[in-house]
PALO-453274 format. One record per residue: residue in one letter; x, y, z of N, C-alpha, C in turn. Coordinates in nm, 3 decimals, padded with zeros to 5 digits. Layout:
// residues N
+---+---------+---------+---------+---------+---------+---------+---------+---------+---------+
: r :     n.X :     n.Y :     n.Z :    ca.X :    ca.Y :    ca.Z :     c.X :     c.Y :     c.Z :
+---+---------+---------+---------+---------+---------+---------+---------+---------+---------+
: A :       X :       Y :       Z :       X :       Y :       Z :       X :       Y :       Z :
...
+---+---------+---------+---------+---------+---------+---------+---------+---------+---------+
This chain:
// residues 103
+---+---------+---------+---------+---------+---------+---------+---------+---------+---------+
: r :     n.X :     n.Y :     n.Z :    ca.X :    ca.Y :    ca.Z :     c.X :     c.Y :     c.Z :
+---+---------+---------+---------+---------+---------+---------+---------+---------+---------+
: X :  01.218 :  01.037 : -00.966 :  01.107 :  00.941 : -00.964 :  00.995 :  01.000 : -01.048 :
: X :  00.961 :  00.882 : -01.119 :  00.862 :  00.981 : -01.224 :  00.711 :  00.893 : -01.158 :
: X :  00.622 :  00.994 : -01.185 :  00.495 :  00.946 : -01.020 :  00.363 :  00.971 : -01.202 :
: X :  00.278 :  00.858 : -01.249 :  00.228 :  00.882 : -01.363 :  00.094 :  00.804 : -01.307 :
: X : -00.078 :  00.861 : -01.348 : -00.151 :  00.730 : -01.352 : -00.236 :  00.653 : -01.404 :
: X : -00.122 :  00.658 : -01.562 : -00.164 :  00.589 : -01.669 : -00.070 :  00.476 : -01.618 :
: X : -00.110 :  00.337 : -01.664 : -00.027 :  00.246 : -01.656 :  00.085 :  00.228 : -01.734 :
: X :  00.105 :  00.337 : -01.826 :  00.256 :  00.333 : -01.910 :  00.348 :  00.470 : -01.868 :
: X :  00.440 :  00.493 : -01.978 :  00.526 :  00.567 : -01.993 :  00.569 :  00.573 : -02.091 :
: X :  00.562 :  00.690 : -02.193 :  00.558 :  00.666 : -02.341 :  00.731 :  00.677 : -02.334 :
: X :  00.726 :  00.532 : -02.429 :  00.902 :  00.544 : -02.521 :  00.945 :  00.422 : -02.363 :
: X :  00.921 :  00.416 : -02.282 :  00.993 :  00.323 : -02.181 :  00.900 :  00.185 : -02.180 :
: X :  00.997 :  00.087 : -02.127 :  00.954 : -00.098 : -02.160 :  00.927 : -00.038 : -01.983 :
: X :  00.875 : -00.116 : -01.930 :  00.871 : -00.128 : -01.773 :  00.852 : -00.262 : -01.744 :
: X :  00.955 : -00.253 : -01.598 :  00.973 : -00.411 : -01.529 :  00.898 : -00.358 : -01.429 :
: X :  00.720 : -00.441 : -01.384 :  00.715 : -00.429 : -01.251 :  00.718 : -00.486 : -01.153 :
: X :  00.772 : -00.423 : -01.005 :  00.854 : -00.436 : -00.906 :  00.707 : -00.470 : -00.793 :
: X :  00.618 : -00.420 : -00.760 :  00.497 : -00.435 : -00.711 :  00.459 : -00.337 : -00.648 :
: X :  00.327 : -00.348 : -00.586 :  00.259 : -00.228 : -00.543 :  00.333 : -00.127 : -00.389 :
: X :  00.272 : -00.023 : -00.398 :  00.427 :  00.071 : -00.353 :  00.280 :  00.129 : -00.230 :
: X :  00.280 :  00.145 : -00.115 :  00.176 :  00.314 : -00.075 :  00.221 :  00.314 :  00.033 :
: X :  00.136 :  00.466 :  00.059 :  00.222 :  00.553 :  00.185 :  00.028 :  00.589 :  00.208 :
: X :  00.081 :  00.593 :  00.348 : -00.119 :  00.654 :  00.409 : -00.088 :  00.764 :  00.490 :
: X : -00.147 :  00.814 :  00.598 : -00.149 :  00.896 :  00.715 : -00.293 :  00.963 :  00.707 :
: X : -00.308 :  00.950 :  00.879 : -00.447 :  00.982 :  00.945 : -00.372 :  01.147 :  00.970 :
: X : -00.462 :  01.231 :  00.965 : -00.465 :  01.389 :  00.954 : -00.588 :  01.438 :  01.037 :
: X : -00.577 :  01.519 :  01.123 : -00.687 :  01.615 :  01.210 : -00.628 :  01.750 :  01.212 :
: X : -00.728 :  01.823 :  01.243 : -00.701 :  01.971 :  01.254 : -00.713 :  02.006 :  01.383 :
: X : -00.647 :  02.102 :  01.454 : -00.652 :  02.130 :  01.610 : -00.787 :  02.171 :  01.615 :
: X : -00.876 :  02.172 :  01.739 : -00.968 :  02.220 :  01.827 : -01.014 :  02.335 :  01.776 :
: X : -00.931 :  02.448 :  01.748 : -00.959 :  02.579 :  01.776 : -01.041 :  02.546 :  01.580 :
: X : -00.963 :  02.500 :  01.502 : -00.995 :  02.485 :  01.338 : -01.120 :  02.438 :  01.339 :
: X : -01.142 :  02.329 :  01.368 : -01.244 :  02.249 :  01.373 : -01.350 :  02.302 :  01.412 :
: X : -01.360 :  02.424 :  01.510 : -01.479 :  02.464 :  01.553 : -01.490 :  02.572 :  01.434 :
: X : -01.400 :  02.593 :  01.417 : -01.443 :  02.753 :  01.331 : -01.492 :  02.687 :  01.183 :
: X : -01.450 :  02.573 :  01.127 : -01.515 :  02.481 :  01.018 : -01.661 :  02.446 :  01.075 :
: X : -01.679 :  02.408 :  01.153 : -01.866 :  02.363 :  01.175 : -01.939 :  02.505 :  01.150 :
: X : -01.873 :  02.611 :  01.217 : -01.941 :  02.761 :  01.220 : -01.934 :  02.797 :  01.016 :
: X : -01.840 :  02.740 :  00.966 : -01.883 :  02.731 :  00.802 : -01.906 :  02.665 :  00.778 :
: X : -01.962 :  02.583 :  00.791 : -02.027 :  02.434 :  00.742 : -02.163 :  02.502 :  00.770 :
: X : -02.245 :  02.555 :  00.875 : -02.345 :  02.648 :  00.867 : -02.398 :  02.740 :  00.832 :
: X : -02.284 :  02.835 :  00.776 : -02.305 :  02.906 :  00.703 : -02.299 :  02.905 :  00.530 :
: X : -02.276 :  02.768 :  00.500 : -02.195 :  02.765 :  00.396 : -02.078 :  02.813 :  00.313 :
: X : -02.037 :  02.746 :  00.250 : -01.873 :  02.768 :  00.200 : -01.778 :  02.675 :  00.161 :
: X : -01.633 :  02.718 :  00.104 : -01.515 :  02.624 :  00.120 : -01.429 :  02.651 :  00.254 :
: X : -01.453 :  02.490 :  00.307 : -01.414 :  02.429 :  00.432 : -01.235 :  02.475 :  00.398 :
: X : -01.148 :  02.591 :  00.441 : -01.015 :  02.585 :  00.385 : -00.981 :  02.500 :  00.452 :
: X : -00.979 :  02.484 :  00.590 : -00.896 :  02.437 :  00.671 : -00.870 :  02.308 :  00.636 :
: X : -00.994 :  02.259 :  00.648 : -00.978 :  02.089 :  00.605 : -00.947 :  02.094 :  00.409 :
: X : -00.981 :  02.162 :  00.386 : -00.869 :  02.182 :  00.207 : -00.706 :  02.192 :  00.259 :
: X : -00.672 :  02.219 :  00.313 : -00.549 :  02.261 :  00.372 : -00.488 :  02.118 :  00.418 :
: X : -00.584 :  02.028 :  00.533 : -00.522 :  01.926 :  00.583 : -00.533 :  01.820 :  00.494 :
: X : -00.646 :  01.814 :  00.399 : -00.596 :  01.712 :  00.271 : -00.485 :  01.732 :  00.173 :
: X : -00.477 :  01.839 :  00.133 : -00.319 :  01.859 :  00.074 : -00.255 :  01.821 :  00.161 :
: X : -00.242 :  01.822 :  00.264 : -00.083 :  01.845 :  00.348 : -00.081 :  01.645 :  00.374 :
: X : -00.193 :  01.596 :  00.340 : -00.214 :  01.441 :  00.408 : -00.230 :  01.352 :  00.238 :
: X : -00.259 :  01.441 :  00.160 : -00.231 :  01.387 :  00.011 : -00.051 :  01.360 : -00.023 :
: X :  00.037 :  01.507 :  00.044 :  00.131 :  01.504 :  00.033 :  00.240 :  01.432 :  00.131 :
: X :  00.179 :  01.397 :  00.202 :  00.280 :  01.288 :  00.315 :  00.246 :  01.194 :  00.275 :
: X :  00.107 :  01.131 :  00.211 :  00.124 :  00.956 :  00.166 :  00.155 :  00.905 :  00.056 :
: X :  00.221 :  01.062 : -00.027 :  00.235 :  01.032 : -00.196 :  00.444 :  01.025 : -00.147 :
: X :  00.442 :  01.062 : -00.014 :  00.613 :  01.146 :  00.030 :  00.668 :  00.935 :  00.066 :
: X :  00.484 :  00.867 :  00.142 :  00.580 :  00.769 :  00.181 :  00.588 :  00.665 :  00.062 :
: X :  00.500 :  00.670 :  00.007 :  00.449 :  00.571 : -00.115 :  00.608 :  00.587 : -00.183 :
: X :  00.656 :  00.727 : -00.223 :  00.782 :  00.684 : -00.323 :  00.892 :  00.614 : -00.218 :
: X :  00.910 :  00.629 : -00.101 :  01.017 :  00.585 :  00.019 :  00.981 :  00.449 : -00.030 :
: X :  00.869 :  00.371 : -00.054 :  00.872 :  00.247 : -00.043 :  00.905 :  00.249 : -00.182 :
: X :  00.848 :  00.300 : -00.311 :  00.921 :  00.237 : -00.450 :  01.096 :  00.276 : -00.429 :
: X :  01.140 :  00.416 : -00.341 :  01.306 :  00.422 : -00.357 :  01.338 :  00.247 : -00.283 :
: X :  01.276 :  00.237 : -00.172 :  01.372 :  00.092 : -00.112 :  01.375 : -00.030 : -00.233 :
: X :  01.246 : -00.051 : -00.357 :  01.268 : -00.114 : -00.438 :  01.359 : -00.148 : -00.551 :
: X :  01.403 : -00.002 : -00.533 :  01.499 :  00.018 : -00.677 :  01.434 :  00.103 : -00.788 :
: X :  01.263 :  00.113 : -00.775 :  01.190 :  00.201 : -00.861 :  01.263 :  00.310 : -00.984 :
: X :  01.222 :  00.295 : -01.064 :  01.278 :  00.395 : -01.145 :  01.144 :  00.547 : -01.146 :
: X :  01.043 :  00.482 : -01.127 :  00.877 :  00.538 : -01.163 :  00.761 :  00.460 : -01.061 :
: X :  00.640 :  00.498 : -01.070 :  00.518 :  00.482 : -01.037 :  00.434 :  00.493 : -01.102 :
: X :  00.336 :  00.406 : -01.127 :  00.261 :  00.408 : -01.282 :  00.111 :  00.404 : -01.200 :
: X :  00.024 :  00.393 : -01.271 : -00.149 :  00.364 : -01.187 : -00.172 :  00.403 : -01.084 :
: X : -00.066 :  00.525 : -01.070 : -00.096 :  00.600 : -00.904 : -00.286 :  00.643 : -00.908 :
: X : -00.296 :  00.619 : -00.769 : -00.434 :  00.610 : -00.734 : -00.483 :  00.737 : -00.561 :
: X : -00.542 :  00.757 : -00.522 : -00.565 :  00.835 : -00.411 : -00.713 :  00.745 : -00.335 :
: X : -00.689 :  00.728 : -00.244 : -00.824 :  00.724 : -00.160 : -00.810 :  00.764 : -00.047 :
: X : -00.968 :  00.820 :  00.027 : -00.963 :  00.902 :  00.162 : -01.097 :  00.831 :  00.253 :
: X : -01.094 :  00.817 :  00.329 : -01.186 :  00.798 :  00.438 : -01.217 :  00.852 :  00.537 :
: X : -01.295 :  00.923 :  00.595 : -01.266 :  00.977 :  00.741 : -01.296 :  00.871 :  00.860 :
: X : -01.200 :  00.905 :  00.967 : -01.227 :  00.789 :  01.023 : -01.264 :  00.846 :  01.180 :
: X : -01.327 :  00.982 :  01.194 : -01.381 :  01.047 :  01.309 : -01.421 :  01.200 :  01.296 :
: X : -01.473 :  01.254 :  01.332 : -01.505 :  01.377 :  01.316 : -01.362 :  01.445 :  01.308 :
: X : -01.371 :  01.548 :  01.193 : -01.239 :  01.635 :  01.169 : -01.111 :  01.549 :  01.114 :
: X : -01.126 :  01.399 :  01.116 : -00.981 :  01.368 :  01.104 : -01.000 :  01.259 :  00.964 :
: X : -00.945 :  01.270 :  00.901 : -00.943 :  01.138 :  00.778 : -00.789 :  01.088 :  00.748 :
: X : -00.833 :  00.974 :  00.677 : -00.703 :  00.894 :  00.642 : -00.719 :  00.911 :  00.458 :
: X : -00.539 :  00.936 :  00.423 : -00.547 :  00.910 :  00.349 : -00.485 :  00.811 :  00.280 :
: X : -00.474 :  00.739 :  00.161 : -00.392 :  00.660 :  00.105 : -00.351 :  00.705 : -00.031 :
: X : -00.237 :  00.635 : -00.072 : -00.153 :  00.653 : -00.220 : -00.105 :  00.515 : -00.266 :
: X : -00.150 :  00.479 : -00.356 : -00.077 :  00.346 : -00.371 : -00.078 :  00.359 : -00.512 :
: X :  00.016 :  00.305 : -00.565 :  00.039 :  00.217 : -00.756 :  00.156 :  00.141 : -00.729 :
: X :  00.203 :  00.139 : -00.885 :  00.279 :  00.026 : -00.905 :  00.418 :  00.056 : -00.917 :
: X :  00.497 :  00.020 : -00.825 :  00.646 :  00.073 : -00.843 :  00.708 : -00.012 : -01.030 :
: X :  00.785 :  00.030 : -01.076 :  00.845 : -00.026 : -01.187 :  01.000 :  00.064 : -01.197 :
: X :  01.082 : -00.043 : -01.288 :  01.179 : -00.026 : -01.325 :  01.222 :  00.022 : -01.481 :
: X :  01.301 :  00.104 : -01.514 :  01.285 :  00.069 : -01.685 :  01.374 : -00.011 : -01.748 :
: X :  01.363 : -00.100 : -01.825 :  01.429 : -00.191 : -01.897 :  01.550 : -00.148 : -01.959 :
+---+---------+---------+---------+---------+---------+---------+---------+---------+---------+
C-alpha cells in the first residue's frame, strides 16, 4: 500500500475508490499523567504524551489502510492527520485520504 499526501503518484493514472480513515481515542495511565503536569511545570518535552501520539498516529493510519485494503486500494493519496483532545491526558486521533486504484 503506497500511503502519499500529494494528491498524485508520479507515472500512475488513479481510479478513485473514496475516502478511507481510521481514528482512536488514546490516554496515558495515572501514574504518566501525573509525572507530565510535574513537567508541564517545570518545563520541557511532554515524552509521554509524544509517545501516546505516535502510538495513536500509528493505530489510525493501521485502520485507515484496513478500510482502503476492504476497497481493493492499490494506494492512499491526500493523506491528512487531525487530533483533538477530548479530556485531560487523553486525545483522539484521526487519518483519513483518498483510497485509489491504479489504472
Amino acid at each position: 500500500m503506497i500511503l502519499v499526501n500529494t494528491d498524485y503518484i508520479s507515472g500512475k493514472e488513479l481510479e478513485m475508490l473514496g475516502l478511507v480513515k481510521g481514528s482512536t481515542i488514546q490516554t496515558k495511565h495515572l501514574g504518566k499523567d501525573i509525572a507530565q503536569v510535574f513537567k508541564h511545570m517545570v518545563g520541557g518535552e511532554l515524552k509521554a504524551y509524544g509517545e501516546m501520539m505516535n502510538e495513536a498516529r500509528a493505530i489510525a493510519t493501521k485502520r485507515m489502510v484496513a478500510e482502503a485494503e476492504e476497497l481493493g486500494a492499490d494506494a492512499i493519496v491526500n493523506i491528512r492527520y487531525a487530533s483533538a483532545s477530548v479530556m485531560s491526558g487523553a486525545a483522539e486521533v484521526i487519518a483519513y485520504g483518498t483510497a485509489v486504484k491504479f489504472k
